[in-house]
OpenMM code with the backbone's topology and positions (N, CA, C; nanometers):
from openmm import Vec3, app, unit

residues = "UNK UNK UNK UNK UNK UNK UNK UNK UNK UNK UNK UNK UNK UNK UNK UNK UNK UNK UNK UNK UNK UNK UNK UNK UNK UNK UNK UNK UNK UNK UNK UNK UNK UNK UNK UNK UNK UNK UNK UNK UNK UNK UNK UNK UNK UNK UNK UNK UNK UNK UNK UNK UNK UNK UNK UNK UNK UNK UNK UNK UNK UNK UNK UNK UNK UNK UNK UNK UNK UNK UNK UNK UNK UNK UNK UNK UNK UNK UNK UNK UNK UNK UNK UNK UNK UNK UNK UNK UNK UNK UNK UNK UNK UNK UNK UNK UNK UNK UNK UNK UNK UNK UNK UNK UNK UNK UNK UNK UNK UNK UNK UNK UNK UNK UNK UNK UNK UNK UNK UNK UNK UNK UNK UNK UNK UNK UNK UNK UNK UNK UNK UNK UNK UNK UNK UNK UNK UNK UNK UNK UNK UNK UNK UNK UNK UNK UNK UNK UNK UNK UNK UNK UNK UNK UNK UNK UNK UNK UNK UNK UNK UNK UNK UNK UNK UNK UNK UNK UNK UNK UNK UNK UNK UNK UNK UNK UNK UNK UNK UNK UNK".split()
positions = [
    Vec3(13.8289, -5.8573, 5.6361),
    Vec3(13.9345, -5.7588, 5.6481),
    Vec3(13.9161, -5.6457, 5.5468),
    Vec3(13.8642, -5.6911, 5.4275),
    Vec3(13.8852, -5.5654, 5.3323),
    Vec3(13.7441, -5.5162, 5.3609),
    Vec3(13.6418, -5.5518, 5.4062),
    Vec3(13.5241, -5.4440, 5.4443),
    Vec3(13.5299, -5.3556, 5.5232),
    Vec3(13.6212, -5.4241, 5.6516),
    Vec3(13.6667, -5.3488, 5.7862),
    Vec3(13.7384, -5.2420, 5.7014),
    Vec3(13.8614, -5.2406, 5.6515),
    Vec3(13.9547, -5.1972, 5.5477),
    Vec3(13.8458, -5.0689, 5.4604),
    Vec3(13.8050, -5.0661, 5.3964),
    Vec3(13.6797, -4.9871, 5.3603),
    Vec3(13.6178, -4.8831, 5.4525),
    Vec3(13.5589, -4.9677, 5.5529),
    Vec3(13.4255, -4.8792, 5.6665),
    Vec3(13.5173, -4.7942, 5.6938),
    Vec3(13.6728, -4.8436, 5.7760),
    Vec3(13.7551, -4.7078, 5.8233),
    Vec3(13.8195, -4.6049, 5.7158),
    Vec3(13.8295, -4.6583, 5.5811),
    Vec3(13.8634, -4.5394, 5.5006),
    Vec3(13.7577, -4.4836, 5.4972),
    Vec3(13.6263, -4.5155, 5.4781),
    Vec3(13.4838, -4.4601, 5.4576),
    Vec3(13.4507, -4.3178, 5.5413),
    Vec3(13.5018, -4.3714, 5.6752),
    Vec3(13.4816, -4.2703, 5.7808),
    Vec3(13.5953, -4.1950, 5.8099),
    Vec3(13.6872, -4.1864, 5.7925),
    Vec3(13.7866, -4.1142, 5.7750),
    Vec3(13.7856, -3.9654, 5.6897),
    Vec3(13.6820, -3.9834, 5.6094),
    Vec3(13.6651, -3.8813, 5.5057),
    Vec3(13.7869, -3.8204, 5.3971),
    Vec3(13.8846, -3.7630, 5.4293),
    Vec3(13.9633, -3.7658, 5.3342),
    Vec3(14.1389, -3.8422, 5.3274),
    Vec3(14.1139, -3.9726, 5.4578),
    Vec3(14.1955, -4.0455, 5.4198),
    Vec3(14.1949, -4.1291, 5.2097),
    Vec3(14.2955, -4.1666, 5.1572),
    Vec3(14.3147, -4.1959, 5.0185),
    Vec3(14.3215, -4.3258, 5.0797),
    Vec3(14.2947, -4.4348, 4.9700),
    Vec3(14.2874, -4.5735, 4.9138),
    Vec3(14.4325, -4.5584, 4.8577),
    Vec3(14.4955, -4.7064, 4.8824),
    Vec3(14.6269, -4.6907, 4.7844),
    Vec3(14.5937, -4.6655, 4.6498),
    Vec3(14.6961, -4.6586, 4.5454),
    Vec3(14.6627, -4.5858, 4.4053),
    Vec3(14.6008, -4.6936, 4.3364),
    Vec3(14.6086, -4.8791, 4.3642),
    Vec3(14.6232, -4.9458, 4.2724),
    Vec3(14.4691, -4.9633, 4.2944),
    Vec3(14.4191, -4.8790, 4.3667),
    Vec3(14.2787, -4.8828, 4.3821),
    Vec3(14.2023, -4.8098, 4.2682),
    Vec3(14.3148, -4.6948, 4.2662),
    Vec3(14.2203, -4.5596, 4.1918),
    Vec3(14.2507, -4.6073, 4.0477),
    Vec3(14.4106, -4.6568, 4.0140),
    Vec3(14.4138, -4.6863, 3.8552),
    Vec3(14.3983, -4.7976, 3.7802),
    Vec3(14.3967, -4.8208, 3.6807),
    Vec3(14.3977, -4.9374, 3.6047),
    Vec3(14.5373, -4.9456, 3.5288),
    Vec3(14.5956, -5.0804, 3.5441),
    Vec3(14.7490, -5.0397, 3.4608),
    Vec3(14.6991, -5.2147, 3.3192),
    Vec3(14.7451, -5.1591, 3.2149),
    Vec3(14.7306, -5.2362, 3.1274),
    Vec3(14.8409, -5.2417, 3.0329),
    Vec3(14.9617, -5.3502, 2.9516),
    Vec3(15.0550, -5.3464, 2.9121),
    Vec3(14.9956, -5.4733, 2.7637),
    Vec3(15.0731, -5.3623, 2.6355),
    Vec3(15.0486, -5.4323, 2.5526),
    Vec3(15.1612, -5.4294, 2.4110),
    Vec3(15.2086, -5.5112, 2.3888),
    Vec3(15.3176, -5.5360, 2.2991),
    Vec3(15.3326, -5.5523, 2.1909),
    Vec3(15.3545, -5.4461, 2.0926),
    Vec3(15.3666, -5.4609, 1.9637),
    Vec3(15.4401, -5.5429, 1.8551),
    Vec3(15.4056, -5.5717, 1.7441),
    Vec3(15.4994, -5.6508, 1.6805),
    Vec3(15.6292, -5.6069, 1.6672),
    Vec3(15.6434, -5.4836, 1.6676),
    Vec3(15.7837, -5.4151, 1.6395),
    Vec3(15.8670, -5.4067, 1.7190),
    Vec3(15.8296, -5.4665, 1.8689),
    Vec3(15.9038, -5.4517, 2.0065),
    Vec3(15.8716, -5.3816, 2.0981),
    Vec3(15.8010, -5.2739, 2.0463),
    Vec3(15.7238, -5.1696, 2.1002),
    Vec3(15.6175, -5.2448, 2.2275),
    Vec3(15.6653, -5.1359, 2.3624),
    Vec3(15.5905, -5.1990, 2.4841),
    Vec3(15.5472, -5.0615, 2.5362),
    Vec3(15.3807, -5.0888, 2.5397),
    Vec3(15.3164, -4.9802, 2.6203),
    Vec3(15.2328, -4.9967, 2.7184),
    Vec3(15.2066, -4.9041, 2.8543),
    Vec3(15.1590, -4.9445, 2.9276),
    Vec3(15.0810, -4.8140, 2.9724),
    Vec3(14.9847, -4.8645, 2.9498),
    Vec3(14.8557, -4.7602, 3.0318),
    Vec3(14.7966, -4.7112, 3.1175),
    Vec3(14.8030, -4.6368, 3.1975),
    Vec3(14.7932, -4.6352, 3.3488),
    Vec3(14.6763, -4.5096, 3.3386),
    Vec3(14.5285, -4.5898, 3.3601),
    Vec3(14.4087, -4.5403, 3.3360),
    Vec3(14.3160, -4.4939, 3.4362),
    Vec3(14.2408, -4.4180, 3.4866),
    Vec3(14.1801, -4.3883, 3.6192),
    Vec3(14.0673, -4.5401, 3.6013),
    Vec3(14.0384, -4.5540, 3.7271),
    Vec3(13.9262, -4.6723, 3.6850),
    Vec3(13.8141, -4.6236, 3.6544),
    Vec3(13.7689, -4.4780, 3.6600),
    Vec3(13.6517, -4.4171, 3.5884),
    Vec3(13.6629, -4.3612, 3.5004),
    Vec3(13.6052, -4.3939, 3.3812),
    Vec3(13.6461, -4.3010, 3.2607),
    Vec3(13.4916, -4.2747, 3.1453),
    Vec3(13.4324, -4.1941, 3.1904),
    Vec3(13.3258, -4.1431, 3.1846),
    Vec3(13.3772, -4.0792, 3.0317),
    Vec3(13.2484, -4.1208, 2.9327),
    Vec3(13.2940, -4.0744, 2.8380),
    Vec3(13.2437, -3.9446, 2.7634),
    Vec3(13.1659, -3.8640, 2.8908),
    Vec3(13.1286, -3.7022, 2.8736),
    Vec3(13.2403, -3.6027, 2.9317),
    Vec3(13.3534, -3.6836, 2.9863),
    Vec3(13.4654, -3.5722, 3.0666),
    Vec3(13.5702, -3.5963, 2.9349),
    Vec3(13.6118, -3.4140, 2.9159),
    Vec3(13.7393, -3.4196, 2.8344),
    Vec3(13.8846, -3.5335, 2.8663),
    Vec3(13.9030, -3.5452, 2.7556),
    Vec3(14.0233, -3.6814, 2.8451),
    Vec3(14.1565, -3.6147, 2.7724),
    Vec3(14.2712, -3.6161, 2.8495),
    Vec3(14.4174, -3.5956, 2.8338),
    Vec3(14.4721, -3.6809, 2.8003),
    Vec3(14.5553, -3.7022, 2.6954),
    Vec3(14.6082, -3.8672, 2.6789),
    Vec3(14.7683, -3.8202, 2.6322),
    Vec3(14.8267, -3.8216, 2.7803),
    Vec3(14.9818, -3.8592, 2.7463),
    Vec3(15.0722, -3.9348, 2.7255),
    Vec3(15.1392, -3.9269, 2.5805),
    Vec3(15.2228, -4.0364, 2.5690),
    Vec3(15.3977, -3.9916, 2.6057),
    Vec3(15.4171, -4.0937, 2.6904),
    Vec3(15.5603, -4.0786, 2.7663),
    Vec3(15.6726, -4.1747, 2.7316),
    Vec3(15.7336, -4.1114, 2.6010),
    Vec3(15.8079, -4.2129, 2.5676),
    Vec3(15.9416, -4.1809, 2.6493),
    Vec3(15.9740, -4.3240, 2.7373),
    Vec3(16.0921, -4.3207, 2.8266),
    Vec3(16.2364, -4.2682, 2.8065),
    Vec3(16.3297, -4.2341, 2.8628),
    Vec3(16.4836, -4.1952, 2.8937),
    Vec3(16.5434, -4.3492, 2.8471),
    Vec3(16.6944, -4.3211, 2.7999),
    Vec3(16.7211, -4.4354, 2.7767),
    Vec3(16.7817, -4.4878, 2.8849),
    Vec3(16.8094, -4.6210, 2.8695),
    Vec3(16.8215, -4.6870, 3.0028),
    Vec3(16.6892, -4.6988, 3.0902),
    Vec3(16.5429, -4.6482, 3.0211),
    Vec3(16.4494, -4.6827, 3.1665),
    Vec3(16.3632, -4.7860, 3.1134),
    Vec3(16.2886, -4.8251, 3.2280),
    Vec3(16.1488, -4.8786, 3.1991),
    Vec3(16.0598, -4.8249, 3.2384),
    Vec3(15.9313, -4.9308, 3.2478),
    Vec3(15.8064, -4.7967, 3.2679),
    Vec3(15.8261, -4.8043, 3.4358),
    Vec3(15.8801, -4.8847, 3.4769),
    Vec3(15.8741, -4.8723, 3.6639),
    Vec3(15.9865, -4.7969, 3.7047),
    Vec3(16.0963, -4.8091, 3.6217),
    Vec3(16.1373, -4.6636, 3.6766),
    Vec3(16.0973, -4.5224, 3.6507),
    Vec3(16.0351, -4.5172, 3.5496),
    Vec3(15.9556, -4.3804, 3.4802),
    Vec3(15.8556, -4.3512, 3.5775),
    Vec3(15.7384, -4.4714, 3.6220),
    Vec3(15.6909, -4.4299, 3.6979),
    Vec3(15.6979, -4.3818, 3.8236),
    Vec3(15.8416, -4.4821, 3.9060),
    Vec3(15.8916, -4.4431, 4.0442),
    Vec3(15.8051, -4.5430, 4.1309),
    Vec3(15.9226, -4.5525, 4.2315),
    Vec3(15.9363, -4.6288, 4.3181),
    Vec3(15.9653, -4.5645, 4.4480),
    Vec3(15.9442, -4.6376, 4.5396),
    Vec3(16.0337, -4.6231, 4.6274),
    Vec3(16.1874, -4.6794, 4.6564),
    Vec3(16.3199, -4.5742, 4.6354),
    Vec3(16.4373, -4.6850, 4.5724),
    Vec3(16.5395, -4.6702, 4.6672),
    Vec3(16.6392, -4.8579, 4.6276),
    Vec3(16.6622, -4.9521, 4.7472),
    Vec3(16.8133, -4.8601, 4.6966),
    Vec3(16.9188, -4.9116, 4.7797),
    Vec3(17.0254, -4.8486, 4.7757),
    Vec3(17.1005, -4.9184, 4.6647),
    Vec3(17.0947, -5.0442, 4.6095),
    Vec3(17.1770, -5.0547, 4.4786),
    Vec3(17.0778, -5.0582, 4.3684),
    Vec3(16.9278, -4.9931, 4.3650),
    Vec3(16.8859, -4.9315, 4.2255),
    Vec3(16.9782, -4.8363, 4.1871),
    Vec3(16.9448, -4.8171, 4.0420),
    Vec3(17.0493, -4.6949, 4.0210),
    Vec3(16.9380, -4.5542, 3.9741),
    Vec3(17.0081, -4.4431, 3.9961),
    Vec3(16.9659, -4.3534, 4.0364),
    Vec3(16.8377, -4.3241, 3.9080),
    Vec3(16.8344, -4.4070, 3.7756),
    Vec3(16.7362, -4.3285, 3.7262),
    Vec3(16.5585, -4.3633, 3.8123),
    Vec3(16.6122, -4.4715, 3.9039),
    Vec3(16.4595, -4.4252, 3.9678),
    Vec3(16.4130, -4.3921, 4.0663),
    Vec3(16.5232, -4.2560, 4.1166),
    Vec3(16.4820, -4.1340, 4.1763),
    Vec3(16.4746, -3.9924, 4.0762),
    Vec3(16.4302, -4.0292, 3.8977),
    Vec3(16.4659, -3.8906, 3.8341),
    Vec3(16.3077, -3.8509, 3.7707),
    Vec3(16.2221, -3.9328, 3.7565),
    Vec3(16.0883, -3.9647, 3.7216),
    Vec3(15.9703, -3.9575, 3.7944),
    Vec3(15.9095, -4.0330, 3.8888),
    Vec3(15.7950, -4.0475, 3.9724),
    Vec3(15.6746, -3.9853, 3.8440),
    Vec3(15.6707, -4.0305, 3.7624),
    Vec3(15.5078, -4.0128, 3.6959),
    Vec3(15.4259, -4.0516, 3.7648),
    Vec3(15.4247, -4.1710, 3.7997),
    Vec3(15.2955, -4.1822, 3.9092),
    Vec3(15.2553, -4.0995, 3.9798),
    Vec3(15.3109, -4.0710, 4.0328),
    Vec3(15.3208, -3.9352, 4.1903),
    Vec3(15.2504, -3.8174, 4.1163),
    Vec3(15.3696, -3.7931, 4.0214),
    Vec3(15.2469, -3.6643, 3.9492),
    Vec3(15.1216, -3.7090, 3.8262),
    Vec3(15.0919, -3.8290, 3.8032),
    Vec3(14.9775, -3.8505, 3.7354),
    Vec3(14.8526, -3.8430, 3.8599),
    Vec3(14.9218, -3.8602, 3.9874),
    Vec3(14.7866, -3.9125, 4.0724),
    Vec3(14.7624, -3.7248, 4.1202),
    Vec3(14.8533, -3.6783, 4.1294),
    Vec3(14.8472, -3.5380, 4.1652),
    Vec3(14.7585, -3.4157, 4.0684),
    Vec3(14.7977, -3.4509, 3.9509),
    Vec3(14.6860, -3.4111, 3.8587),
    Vec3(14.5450, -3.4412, 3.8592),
    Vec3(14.5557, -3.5658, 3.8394),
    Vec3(14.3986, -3.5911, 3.8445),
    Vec3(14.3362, -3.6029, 3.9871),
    Vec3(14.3896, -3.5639, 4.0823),
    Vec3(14.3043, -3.4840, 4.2309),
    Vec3(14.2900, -3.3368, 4.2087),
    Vec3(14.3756, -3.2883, 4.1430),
    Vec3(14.4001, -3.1452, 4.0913),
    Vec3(14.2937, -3.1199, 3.9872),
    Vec3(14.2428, -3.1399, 3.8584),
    Vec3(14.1472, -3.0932, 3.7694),
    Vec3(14.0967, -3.2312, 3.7742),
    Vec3(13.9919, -3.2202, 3.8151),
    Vec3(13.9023, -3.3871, 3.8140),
    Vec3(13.7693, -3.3612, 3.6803),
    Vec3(13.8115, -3.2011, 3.6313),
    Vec3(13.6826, -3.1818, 3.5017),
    Vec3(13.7714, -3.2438, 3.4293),
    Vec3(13.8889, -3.3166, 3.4135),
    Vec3(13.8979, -3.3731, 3.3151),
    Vec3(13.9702, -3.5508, 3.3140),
    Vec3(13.9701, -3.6363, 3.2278),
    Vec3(14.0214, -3.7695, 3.2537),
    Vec3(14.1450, -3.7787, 3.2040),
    Vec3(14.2414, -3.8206, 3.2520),
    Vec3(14.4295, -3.7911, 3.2723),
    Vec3(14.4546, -3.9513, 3.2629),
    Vec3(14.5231, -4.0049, 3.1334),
    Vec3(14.5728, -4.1285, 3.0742),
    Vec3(14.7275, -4.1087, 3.0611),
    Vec3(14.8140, -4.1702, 3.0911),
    Vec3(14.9116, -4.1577, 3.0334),
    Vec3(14.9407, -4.2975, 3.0000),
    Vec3(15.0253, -4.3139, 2.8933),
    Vec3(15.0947, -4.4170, 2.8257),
    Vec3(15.2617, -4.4125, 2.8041),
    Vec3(15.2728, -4.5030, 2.8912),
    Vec3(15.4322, -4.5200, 2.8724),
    Vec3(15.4944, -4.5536, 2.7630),
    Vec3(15.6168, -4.5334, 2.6975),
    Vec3(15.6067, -4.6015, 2.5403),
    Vec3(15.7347, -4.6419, 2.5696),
    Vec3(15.7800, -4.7670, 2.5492),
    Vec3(15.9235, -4.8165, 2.5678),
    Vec3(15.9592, -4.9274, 2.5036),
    Vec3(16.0734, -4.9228, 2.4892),
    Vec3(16.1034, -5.1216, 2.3702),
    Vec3(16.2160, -5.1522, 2.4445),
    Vec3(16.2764, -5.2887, 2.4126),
    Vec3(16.3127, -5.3986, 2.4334),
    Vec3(16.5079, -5.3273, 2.4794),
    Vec3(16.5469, -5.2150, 2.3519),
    Vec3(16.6955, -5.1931, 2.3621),
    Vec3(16.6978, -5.0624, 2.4705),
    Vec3(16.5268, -5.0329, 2.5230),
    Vec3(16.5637, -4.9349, 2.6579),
    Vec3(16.6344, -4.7874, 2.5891),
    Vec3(16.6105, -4.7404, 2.4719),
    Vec3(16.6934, -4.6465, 2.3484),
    Vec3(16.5810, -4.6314, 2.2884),
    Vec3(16.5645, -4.5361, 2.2729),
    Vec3(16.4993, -4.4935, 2.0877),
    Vec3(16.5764, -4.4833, 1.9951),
    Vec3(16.6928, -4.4146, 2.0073),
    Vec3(16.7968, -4.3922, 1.8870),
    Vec3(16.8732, -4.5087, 1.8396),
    Vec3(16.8240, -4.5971, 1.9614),
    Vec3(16.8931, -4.7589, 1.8823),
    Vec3(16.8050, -4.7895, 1.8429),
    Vec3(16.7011, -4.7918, 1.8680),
    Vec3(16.5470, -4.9048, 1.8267),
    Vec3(16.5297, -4.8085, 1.6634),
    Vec3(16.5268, -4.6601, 1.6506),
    Vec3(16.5466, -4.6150, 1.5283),
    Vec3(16.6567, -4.6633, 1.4217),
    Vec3(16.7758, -4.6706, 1.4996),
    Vec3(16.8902, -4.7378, 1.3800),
    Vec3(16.8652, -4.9160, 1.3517),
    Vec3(16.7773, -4.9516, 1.4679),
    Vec3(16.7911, -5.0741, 1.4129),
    Vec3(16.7042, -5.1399, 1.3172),
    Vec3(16.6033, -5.0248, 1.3318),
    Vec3(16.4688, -5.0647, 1.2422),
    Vec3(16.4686, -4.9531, 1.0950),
    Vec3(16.6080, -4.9079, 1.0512),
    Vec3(16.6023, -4.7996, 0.9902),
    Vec3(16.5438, -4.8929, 0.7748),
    Vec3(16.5803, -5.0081, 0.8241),
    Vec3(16.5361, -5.0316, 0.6865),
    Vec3(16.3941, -5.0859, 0.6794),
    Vec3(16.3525, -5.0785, 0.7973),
    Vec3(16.1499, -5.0769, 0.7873),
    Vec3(16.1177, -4.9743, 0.8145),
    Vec3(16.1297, -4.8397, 0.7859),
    Vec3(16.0458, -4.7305, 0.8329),
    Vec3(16.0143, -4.6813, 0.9669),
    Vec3(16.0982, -4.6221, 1.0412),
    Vec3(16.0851, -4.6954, 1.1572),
    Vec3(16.0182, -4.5192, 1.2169),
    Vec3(15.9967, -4.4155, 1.1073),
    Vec3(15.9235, -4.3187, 1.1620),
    Vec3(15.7469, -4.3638, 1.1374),
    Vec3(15.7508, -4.4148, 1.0596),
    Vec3(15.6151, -4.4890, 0.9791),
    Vec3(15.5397, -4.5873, 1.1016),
    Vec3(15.6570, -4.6525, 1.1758),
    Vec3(15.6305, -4.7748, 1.2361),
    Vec3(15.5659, -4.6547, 1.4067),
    Vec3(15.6374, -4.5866, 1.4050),
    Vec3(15.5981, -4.4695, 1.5297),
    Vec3(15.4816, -4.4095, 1.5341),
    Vec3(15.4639, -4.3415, 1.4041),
    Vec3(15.2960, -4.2853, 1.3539),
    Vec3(15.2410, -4.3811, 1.3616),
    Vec3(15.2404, -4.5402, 1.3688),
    Vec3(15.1292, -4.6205, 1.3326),
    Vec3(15.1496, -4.6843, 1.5401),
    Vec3(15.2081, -4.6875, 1.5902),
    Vec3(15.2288, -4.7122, 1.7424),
    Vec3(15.1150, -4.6022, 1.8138),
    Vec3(15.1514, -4.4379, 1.7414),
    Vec3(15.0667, -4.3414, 1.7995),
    Vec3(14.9390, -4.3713, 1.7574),
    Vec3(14.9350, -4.4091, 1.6256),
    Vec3(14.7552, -4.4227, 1.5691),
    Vec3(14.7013, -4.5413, 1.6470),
    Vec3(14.7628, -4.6348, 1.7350),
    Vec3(14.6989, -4.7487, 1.7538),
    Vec3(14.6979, -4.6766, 1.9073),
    Vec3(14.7440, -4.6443, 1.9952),
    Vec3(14.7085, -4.5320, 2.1170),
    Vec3(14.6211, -4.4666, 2.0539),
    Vec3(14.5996, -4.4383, 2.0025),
    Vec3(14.4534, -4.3422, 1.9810),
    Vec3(14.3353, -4.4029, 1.9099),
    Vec3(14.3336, -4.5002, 1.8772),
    Vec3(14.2483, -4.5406, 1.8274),
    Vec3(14.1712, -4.6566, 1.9776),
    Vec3(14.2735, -4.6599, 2.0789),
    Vec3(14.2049, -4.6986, 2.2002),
    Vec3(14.1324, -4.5889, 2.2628),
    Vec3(14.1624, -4.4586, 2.2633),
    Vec3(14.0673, -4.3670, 2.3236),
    Vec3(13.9837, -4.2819, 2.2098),
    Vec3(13.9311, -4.3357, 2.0850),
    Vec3(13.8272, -4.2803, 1.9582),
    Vec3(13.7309, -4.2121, 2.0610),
    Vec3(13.6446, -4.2511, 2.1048),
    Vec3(13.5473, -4.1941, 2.1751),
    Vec3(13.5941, -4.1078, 2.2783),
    Vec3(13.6908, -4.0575, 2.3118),
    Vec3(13.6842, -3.9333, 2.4048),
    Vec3(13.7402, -3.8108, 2.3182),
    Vec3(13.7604, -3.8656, 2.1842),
    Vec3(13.8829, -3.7406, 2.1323),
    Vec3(13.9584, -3.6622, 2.2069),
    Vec3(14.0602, -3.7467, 2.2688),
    Vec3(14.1529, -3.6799, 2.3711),
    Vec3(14.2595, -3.5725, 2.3002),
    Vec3(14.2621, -3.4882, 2.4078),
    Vec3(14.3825, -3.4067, 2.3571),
    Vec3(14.4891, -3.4589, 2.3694),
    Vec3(14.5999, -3.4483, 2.2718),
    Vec3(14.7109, -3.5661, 2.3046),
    Vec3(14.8603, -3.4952, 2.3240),
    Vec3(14.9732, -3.5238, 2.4354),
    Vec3(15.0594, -3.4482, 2.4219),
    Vec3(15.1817, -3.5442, 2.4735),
    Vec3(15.2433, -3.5276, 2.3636),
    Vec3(15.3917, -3.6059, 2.2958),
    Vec3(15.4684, -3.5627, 2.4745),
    Vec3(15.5457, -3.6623, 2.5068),
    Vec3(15.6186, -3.6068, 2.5671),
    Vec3(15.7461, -3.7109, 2.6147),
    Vec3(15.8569, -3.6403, 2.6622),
    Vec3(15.9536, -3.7281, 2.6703),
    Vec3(16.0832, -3.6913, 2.7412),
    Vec3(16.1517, -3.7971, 2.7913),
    Vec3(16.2559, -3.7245, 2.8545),
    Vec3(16.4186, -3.7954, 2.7720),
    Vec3(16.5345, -3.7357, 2.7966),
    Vec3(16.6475, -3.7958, 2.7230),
    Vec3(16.5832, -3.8670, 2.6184),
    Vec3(16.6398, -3.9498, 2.5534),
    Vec3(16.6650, -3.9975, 2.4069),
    Vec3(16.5237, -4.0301, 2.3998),
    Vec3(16.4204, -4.0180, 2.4757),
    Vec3(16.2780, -4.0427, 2.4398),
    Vec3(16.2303, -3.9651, 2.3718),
    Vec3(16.3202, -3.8347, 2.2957),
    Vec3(16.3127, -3.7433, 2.2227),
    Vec3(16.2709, -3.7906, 2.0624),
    Vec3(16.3994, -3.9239, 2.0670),
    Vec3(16.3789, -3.9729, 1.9353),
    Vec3(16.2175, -4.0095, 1.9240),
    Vec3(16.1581, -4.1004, 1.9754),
    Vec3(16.0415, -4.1255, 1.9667),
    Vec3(15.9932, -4.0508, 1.9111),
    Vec3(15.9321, -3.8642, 1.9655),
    Vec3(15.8679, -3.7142, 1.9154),
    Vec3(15.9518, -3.7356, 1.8208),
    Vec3(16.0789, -3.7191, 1.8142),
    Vec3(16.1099, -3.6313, 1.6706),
    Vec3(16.0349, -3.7186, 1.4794),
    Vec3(16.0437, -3.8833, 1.5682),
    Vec3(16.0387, -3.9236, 1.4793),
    Vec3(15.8745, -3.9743, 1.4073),
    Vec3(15.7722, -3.9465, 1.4940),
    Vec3(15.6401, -3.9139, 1.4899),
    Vec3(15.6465, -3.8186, 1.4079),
    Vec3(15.6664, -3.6817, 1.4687),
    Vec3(15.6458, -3.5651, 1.3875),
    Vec3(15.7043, -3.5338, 1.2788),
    Vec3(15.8479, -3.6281, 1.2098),
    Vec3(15.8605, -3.6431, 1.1013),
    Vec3(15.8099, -3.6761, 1.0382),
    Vec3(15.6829, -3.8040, 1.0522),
    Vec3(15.6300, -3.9004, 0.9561),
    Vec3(15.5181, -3.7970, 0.9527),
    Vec3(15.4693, -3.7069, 0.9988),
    Vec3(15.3465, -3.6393, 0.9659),
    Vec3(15.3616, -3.4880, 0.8748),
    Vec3(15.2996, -3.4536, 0.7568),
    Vec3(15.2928, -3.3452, 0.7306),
    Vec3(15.3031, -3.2228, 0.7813),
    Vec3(15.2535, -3.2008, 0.8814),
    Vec3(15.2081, -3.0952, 0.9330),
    Vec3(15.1634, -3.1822, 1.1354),
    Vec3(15.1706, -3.0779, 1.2166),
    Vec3(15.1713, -3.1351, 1.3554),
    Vec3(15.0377, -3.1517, 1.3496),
    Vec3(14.9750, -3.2401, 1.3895),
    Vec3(14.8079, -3.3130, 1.4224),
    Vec3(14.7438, -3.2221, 1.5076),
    Vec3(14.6254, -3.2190, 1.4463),
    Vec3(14.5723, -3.0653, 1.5275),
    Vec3(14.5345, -3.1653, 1.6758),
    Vec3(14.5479, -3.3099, 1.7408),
    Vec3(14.4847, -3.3030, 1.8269),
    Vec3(14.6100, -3.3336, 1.9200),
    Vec3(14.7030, -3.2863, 1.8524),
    Vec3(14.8539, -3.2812, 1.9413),
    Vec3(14.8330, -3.1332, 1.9814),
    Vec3(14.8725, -3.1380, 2.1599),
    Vec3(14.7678, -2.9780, 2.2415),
    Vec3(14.9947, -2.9485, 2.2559),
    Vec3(15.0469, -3.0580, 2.3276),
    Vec3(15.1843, -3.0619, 2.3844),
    Vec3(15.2792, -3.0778, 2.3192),
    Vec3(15.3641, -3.0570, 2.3000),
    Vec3(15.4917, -3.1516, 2.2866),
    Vec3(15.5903, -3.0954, 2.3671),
    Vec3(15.6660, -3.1701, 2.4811),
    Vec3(15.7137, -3.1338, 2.5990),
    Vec3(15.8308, -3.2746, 2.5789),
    Vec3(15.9448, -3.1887, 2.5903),
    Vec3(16.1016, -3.2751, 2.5653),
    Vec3(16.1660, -3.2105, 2.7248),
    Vec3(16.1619, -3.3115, 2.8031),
    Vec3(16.2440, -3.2967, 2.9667),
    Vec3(16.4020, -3.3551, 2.9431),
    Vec3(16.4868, -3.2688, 2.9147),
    Vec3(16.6075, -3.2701, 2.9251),
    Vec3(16.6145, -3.3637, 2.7585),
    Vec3(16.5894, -3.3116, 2.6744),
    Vec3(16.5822, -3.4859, 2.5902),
    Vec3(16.6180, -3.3731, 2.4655),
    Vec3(16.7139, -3.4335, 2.3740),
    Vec3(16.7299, -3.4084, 2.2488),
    Vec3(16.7280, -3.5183, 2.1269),
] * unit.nanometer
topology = app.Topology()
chain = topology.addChain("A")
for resn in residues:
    res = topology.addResidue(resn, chain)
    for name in ("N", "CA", "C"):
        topology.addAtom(name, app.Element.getBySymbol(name[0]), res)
């Protein structure tokens, strides 16, 4: 079935493969609560410039509503407000000179501004810079351009990165806040 499945996409010419073909999704959990999930092309050639967005979630979401669904009538509406997927797969058909990563960034209270008050007596901008350094230290070899981004209270996340740093990181290209303070 899946060869048959194949030969007719084969010949079809620009019929698409479902997505879970084209990406790689990988989820990994920090000591701090911190949950990220990677949603990687399955080719990642390490002579193409690579984009590496980090998407720290709205409160109230996860990464499947961030990414989007198709949604049933008692989901609630935040997952018709997102579809990253939709536009991660749209990009990278769109500029294919370059490799398009995004990383979801989300914890346990579904809040940043709670996960900040609750971790306020461990450093919890310290604990963010070291969440971002460990995302980047998975893509060392492409030196990706990297761009902060976020929607509602996923703001806290950015604000509180770019507090812990001197000066904004020259390999921060973005920082893009969607409705988010």
């Amino acid at each position: 079935f899946i060869l048959s499945a194949f030969i007719c996409w084969a010949m079809c010419g620009t019929a698409q493969l479902p997505e879970r073909i084209f990406s790689s999704f990988e989820r990994d959990t920090l000591a701090n609560g911190v949950l990220l999930t990677y949603d990687e092309p399955l080719s990642m050639p390490t002579g193409k410039p690579m984009k590496l967005i980090l998407y720290a979630l709205p409160n109230g979401s996860s990464m499947a509503a961030g990414y989007g669904k198709q949604a049933r009538a008692d989901d609630p509406p935040v997952f018709e407000s997102q579809h990253i997927g939709a536009q991660t797969r749209f990009i990278r058909q769109l500029d294919t000179s370059h490799t398009y990563v995004v990383v979801y960034v989300e914890n346990g209270l579904k809040s940043w501004p709670a996960w900040v008050r609750t971790h306020a007596d461990s450093a919890p901008q310290e604990q963010i810079a070291r969440v971002v350094g460990h995302i980047r230290d998975r893509y060392t070899a492409w030196a990706p351009e990297l761009s902060l981004t976020c929607h509602s209270g996923g703001g806290r996340f950015i604000f509180s990165f770019l507090e812990s740093q001197p000066m904004i990181p020259e390999d921060v290209r973005q920082v893009v806040f969607l409705d988010a303070n």
